[in-house]
C-alpha positions in Angstrom: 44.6 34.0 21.7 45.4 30.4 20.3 41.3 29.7 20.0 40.7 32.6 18.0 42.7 31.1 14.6 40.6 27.7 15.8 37.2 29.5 16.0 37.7 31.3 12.2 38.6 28.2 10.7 35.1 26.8 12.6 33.1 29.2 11.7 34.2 28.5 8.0 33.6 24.7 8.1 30.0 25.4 9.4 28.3 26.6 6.2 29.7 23.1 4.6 27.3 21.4 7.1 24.2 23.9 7.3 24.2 23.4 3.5 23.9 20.4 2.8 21.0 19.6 -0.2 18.0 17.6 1.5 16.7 15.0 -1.4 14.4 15.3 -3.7 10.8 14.2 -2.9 7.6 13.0 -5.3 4.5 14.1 -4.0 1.3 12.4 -3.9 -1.9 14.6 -4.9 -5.4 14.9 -5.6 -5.9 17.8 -7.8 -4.3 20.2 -5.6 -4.3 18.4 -1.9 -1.4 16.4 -1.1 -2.4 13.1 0.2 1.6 12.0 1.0 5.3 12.7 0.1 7.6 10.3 -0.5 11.2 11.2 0.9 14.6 9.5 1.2 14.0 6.3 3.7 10.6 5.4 3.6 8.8 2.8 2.0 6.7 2.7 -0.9 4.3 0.5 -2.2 2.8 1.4 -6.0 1.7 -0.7 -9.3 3.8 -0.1 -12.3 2.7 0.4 -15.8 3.5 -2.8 -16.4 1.1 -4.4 -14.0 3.3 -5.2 -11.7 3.4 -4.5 -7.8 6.9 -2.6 -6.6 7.4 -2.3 -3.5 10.4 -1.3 -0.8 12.8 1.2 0.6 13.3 4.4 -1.0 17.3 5.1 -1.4 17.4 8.5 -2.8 15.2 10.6 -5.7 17.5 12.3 -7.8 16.9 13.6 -11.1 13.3 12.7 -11.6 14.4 8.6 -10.5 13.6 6.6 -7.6 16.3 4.4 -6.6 14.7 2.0 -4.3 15.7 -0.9 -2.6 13.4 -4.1 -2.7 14.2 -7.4 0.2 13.0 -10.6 -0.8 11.9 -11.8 2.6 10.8 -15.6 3.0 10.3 -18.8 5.6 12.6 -20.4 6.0 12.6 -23.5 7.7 14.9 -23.8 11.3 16.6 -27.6 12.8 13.7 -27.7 15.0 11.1 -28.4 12.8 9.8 -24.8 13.0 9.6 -21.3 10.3 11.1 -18.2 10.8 11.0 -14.7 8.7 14.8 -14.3 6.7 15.9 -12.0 4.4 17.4 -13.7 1.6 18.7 -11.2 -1.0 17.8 -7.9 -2.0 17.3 -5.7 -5.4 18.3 -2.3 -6.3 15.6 -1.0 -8.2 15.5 2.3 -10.3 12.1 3.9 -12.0 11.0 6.9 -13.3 8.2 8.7 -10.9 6.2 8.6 -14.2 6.3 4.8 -14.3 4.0 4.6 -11.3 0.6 3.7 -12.6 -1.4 3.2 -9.2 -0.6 3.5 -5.6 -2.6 1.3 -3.1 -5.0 2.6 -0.3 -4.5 2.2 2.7 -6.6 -0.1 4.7 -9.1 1.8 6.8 -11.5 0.8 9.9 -14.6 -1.2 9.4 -12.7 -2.4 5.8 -14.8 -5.9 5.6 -18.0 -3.9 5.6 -17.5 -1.5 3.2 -15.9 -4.2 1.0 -18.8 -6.4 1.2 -17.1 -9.6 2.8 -19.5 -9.3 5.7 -22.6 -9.6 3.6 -21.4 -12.2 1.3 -20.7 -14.5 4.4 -23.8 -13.0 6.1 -26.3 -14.0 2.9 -24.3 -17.1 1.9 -24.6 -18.8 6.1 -28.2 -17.3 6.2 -29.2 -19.4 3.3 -27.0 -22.4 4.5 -28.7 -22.2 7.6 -32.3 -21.9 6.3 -32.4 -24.9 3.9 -29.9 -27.2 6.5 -32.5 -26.6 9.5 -35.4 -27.2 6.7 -34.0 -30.5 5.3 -33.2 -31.5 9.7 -36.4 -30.6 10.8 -38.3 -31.6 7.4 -40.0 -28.7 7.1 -40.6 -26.2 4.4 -38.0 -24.4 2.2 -39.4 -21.2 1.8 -38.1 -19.6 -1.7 -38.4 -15.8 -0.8 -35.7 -16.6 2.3 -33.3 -17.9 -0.3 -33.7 -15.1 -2.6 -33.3 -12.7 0.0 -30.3 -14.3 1.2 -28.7 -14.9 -1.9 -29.4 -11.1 -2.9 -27.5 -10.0 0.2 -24.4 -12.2 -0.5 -24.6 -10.8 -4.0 -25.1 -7.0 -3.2 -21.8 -7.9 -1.1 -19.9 -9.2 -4.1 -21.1 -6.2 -6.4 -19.8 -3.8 -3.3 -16.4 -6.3 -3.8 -16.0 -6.1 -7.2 -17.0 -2.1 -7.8 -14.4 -1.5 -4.7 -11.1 0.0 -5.7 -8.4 -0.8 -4.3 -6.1 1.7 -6.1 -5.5 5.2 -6.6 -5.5 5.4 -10.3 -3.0 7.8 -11.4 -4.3 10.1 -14.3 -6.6 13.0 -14.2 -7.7 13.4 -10.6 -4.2 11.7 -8.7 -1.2 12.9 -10.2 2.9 12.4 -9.1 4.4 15.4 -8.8 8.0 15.3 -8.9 10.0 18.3 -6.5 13.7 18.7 -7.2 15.3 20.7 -3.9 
């Protein structure tokens, strides 16, 4: 009889728990797709309209603002002559979801190939090669080799350059900011 006062007065405690509001969340998207949501606790790496690269720990997302917490991480040097990793402060940030300008992409397989890094070296030590064994051996330079070469190390820095790096945010990505 005495656990039945204790199991009301339970029973009205638990909606105070069940109910608790979840965060808000921004949303990543491509038209209409979501590439990826940005909750409470994870970390977020973007380019702000002022050029500059923010990135950290996302605190909360509350009334369209993301309160995120930025470590300035560094080597620091140990008695034994030796580095190690240390955190040596960190910044509470706050911006407005509409503030991001870009988000970065994520690295994917095979990235030094599609960015071209592969056929800059690959022209650049084919042409090295050529013209040292030419000038060792004194033999004959041929020019077609070296154009060849040198318009495989520059097809790689055209794929470089036209790479982006970046989701621009505008007219195909867009923020979209979900209160809960």
């Amino acid at each position: 009889m005495m656990y039945r006062p204790l199991l009301h007065l339970l029973f009205l405690c638990l909606p105070l728990y069940a109910l608790a509001q979840q965060s808000d969340f921004i949303s990543f998207r491509k038209k209409d797709r979501t590439l990826k949501t940005f909750f409470k606790g994870m970390p977020i790496q973007f380019i702000h309209t002022s050029g500059s690269y923010v990135n950290g720990i996302i605190e909360k997302i509350d009334h369209d603002t993301l309160y995120i917490k930025q470590y300035d991480v560094r080597m620091i040097p140990t008695p034994w002559g030796t580095r190690v990793q240390d955190t040596i402060s960190h910044y509470d940030l706050r911006f407005h979801y509409r503030e991001i300008a870009a988000i970065p992409r994520p690295p994917r397989s095979f990235e030094f190939i599609r960015n071209g890094t592969l056929f800059m070296i690959c022209g650049g030590g084919y042409a090295f090669l050529h013209t040292f064994n030419g000038l060792i051996q004194k033999a004959k330079i041929s020019p077609p080799t070296l154009a060849i070469s040198g318009a495989v190390a520059a097809a790689g820095f055209t794929m470089l350059k036209l790479r982006k790096h970046y989701y621009p945010i505008g007219e195909k990505y867009k923020i979209v900011y979900v209160p809960m």
